[in-house]
N, C-alpha and C positions, 0 to 999 in steps of 0.2 A: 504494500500500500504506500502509496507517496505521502509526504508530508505536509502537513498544514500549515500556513506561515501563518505566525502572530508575533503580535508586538507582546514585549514586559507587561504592558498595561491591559492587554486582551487576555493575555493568560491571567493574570489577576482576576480580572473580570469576573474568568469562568470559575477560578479556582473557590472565591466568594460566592459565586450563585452555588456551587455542590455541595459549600459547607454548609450554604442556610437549605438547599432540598437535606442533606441531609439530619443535620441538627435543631432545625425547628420545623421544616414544613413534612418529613415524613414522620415525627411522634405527633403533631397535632392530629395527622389527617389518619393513623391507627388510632390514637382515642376518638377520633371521630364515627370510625366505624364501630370501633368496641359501643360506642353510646348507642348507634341506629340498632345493632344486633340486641342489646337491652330492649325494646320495642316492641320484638317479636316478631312478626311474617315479615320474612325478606323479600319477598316477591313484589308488597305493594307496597314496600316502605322506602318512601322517594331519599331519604339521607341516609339512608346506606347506600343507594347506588350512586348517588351523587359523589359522594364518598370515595366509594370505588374505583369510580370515573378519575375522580384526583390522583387517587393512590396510582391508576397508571400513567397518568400523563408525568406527576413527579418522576417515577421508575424510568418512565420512557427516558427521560429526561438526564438522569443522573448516568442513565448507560451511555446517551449521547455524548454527553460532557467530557465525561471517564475517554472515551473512544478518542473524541477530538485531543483530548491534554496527551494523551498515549502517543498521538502522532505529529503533533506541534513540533514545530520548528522557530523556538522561540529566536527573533532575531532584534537586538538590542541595539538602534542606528545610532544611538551616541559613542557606542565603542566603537564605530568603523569610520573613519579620517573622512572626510567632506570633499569628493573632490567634485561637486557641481554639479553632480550628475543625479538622475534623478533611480533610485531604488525604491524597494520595500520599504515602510517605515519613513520615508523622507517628507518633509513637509515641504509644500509646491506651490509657490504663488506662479500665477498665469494671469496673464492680458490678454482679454479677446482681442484679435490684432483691430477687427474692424470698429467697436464701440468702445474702444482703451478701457474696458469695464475690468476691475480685479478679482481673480478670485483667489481663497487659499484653500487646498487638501491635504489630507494626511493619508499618505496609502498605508493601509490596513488592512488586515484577514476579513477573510467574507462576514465571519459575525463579531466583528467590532464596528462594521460602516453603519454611518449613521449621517447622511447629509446633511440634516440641521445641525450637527457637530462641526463640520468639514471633515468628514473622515467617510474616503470611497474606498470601496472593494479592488482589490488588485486586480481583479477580474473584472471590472468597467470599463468600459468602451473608451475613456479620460486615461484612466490609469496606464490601462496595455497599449495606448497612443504613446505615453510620454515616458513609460521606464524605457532606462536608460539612454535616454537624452538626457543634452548637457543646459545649463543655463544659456539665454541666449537666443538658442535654437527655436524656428517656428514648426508648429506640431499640427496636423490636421485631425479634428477629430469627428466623424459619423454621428451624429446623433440623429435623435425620430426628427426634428425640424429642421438637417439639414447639414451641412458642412461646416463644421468651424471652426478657424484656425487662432492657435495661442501662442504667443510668445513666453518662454519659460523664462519671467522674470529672474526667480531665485530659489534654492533650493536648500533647506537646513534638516539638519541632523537635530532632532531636537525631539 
């Protein structure tokens, strides 16, 4: 299996969301069930299955997490020297060339992006345009409304 890039801070992330499915949200959601089974008929007793329903989506959840940290590729861009160029992890201001409009992102693993953050999927149409381009450089990139080219203002490690 290949490896999953993430940043320090995505692996963080995840590492935080396993501990609370596991240390708060999977004891609430078994004394939740223990209370519906108090009840009596499970067949019509809507908070037991409701219950249930949590109990796997947590589960789901925690095996996802478990999988993705198993195969991370955690990759830390302030330890690697700045040479302008744009990677993983790099933060990327761009100039629409034609409306001088700025923008800034942060490339990041597919589940840390978050565009009202500025942080795009390395697998974005923006992203896999501009890695490895240097500052500088004009970059075209394919979007649903059409062609649009960006100058790679500046590129930090940060």
């Amino acid at each position: 299996m290949s490896k999953i890039p993430m940043t320090v801070e995505g692996e963080a992330m995840l590492r935080q969301e396993l501990e609370r499915l596991k240390s708060e949200d999977r004891p609430r959601i078994i004394q939740a069930i223990a209370e519906a089974r108090e009840h009596g008929d499970l067949k019509e007793n809507a908070e037991y299955h409701a219950a249930r329903e949590q109990q796997s989506f947590a589960e789901g959840r925690i095996v996802e997490i478990e999988s993705k940290l198993s195969d991370a590729q955690v990759i830390d861009v302030t330890s690697i020297p700045n040479q302008h160029r744009v990677i993983f992890g790099t933060t990327v201001e761009l100039i629409n060339v034609e409306t001088d409009e700025e923008v800034k992102y942060k490339i990041v693993g597919d589940d840390e992006a978050d565009v009202k953050q500025q942080k795009i999927s390395v697998n974005s149409p923006i992203a896999r345009a501009i890695i490895a381009k240097e500052e500088g450089e004009i970059v075209r990139v394919q979007t649903p409304a059409g062609e649009i080219e960006y100058e790679i203002a500046s590129v930090e490690h940060i």
